[in-house]
C-alpha positions as CSV (number, residue, x, y, z in Angstrom):
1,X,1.0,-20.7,2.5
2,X,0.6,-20.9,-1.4
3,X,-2.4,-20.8,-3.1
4,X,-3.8,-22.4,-6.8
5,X,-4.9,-20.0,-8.8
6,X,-6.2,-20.6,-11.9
7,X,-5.1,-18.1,-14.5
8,X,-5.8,-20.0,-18.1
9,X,-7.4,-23.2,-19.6
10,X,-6.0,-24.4,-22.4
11,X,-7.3,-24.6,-25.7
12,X,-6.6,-28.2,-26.8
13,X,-7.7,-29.4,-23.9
14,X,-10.7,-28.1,-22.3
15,X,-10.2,-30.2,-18.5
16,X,-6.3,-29.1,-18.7
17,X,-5.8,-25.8,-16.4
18,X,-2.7,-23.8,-15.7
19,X,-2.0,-23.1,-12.2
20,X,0.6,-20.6,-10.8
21,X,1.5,-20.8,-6.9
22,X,1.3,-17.3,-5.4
23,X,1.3,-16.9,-1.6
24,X,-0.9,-14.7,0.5
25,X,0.1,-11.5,1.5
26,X,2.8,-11.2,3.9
27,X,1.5,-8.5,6.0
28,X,-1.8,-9.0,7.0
29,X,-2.5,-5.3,7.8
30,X,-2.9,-5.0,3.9
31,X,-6.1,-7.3,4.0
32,X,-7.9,-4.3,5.1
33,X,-7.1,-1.9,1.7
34,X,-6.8,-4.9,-0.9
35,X,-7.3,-2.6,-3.9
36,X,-4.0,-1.3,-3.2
37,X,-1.6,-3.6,-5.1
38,X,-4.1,-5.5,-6.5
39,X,-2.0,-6.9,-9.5
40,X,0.4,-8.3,-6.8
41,X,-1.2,-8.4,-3.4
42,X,2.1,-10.4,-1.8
43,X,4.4,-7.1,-2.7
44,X,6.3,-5.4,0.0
45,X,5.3,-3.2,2.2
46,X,7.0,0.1,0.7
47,X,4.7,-0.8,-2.2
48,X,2.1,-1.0,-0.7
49,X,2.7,2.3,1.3
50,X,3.4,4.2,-1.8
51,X,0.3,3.0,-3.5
52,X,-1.3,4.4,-0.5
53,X,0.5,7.7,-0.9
54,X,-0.3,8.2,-4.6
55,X,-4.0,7.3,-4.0
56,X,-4.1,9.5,-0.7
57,X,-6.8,9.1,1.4
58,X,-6.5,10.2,5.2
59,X,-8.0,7.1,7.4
60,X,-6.0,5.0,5.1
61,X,-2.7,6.8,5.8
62,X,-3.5,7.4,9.5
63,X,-4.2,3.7,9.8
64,X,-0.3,3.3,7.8
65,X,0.9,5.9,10.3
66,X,-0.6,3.6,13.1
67,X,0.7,0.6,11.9
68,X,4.1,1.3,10.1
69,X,5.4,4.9,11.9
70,X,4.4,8.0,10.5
71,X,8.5,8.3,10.3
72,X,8.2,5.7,8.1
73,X,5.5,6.9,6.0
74,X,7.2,10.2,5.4
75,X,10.4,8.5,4.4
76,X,8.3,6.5,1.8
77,X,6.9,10.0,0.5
78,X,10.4,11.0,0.8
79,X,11.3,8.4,-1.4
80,X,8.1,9.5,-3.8
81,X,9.3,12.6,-4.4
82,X,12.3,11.6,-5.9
83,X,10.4,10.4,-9.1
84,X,9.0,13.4,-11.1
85,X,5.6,11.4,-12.5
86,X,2.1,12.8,-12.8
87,X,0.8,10.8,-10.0
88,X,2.9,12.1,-7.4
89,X,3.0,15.7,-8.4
90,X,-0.9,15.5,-8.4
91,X,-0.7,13.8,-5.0
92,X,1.6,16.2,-3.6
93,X,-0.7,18.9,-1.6
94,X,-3.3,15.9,-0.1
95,X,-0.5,14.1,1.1
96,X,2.1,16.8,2.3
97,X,-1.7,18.5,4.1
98,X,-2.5,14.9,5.9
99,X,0.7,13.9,6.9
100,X,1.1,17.2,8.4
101,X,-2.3,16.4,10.4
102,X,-0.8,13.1,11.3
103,X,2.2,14.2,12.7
104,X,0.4,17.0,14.5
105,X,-2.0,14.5,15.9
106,X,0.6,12.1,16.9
107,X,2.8,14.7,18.7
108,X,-0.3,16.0,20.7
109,X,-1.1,12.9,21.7
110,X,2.8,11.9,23.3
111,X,2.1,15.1,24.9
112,X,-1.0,13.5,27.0
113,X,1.3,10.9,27.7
């Protein structure tokens, strides 16, 4: 689906509008944490998962974990790590500390199973 969005009006003429077709977001989990990616809501996921990682919060990644793998979450940090910027070095502890408490969580809970 693709939406209008206006993004300028023109000077000259004040009725004339510029439109730019951009489509809704592919994955509809992300409608839940919108703030993520907000300059480009239709990115990928791994965007939006590393957004999510840098700006580590722990019912956002547990509800990543749910929805994506918590395998794939921690190859996404993975990934992260790889780049030495101020954001992920200051996310570092949070996120290494929850996904530790994810994977703990998820491996108690195949154990009930």
């Amino acid at each position: 689906m693709r939406w209008r969005v206006e993004i300028a009006r023109c000077c000259s003429e004040p009725d004339d509008e510029l439109f730019l077709p951009v489509s809704a977001t592919a994955n509809p989990f992300w409608k839940q944490h919108p703030g993520l990616v907000w300059s480009n809501p239709t990115a990928d996921d791994s965007i939006h998962i590393r957004a999510a990682l840098v700006k580590p919060r722990f019912s956002r990644l547990l509800a990543v974990a749910v929805e994506f793998g918590v395998e794939r979450l921690r190859a996404e940090w993975n990934e992260l790590q790889t780049d030495d910027a101020h954001e992920i070095q200051r996310a570092h502890a949070p996120v290494e500390r929850i996904l530790t408490n994810i994977e703990k969580g998820f491996a108690l809970a195949a154990s009930r199973n």
